[in-house]
C-alpha positions, 0 to 999 in steps of 0.5 A: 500500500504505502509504495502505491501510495508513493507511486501516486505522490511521484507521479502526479496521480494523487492529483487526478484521483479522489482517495476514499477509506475503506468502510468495514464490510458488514456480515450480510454482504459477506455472507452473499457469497460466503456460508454463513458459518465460515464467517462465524468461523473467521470471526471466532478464529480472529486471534487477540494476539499471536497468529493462527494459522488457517493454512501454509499461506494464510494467517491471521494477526490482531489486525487482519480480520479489521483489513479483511473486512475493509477490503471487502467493504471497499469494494461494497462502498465502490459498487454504491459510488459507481451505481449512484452514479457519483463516479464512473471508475474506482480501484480499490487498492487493498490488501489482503486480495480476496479471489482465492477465497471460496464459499467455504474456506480461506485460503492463498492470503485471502479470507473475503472474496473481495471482488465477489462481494461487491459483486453479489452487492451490485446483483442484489441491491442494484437488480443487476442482470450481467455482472462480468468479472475478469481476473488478470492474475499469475493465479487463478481465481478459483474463489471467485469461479467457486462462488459464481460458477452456477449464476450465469448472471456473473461471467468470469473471465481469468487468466493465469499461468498453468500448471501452477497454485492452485492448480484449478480453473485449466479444466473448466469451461462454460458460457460464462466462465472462460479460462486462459492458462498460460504457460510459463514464460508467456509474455505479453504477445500471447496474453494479448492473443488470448484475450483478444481471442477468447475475452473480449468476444465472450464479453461482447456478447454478454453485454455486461451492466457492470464491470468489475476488474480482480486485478493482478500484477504478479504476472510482471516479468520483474514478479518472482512470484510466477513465471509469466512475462507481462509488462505496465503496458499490458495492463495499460492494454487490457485495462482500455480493452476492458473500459471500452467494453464498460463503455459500450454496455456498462454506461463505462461503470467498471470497478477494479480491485487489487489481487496479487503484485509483491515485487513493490517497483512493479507492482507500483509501476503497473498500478499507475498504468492500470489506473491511467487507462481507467481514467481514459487517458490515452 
């Protein structure tokens, strides 16, 4: 957060946003997209002090369950701006990510499926009728398929290096959910290929009312988190491709969230492109 934050201040972007607080999720919006009894879990679990530990990658401190619940609620709050009109974009720069987390279990840093949850917010609240998400990511979003891979009125779009954690999404294969595995060392070329052959077209014709964004950016060639090769100017790319379609079908509403990114220079870098093509600077 504080490199973003950094990142804003060096470059002038400060300046061409509005920065927002994330308001803390309530357990109705949580419990759209998750079962109700691994919210009391997750709350139950929430140490006072020390660590617990839910898996090899997941833990929570004295302050995660308030940053879990603040993640999700800036996606909420996102969904009430942009619906009532009060702003056209929002990125929600949060940490923890959320598009790991599935019905029923936390997992890969994520407790609340955050992009999910404004999701079912829009769909319930907002009587939205096509929501489309698409998840740019080194991982896929298998949380978020979880979640939504019987309600066609949610199209997933994800891509992400296969074979890799968690292992899931290179298998599945629906009208509404369409998968990109890529294969290690793919680089830009090949992620624009597949966007252009397999996304856009899906998302054209679906038409969505909404589009929300699980945007990450540990597929970077600098992220050694992964073995993809993406630059800032890819996600500059697939960012207008994705307001474009916001603009056609969506009265140009599209909400982005952050997922993964953890070598900070890049992460940063990207951020800063991500949000230039959301304001529609060309």
């Amino acid at each position: 957060m504080r490199a973003i934050q950094d990142q804003l201040i060096s470059t002038g972007m400060e300046l061409a946003v509005q920065q927002i607080d994330a308001p803390v999720a309530k357990r109705e919006h949580l419990e759209r997209v998750h079962d109700p009894d691994y919210v009391t879990g997750i709350f139950t679990e929430a140490p006072y002090e020390g660590i617990f530990r839910i898996d090899s990658d997941t833990f929570m401190m004295p302050k995660t369950l308030d940053a879990a619940l603040r993640a999700a609620g800036a996606v909420v709050h996102a969904v009430d701006l942009v619906m009532t009109g009060q702003c056209k974009a929002a990125f929600c720069a949060v940490r923890p990510p959320g598009h790991h987390a599935e019905r029923h279990r936390a997992m890969g840093f994520c407790y609340f499926n955050n992009i999910a949850v404004g999701a079912a917010h829009a769909l319930e609240v907002y009587g939205l009728d096509r929501v489309a998400i698409i998840d740019f990511d080194v991982h896929h979003g298998n949380g978020t398929e979880d979640i939504f891979q019987e309600d066609p009125r949610v199209m997933f779009c994800s891509s992400f290096q296969h074979p890799f954690y968690p292992f899931t999404g290179h298998e599945t294969e629906t009208d509404h959910v369409i998968n990109i595995p890529l294969h290690a060392g793919a680089d830009g070329a090949e992620f624009r290929k597949q966007v252009e052959a397999h996304w856009l077209p899906a998302l054209k014709h679906f038409q969505p009312q909404l589009v929300m964004i699980s945007a990450g950016f540990d597929a970077h060639a600098e992220d050694d988190m992964g073995q993809l090769r993406l630059r800032e100017s890819d996600y500059d790319w697939v960012t207008t491709q994705l307001k474009d379609i916001a603009d056609k079908y969506a009265e140009g509403r599209i909400i982005s969230a952050l997922e993964g990114g953890y070598v900070l220079g890049a992460l940063a870098r990207s951020v800063m492109a991500h949000l230039d093509a959301l304001l529609g600077h060309r």
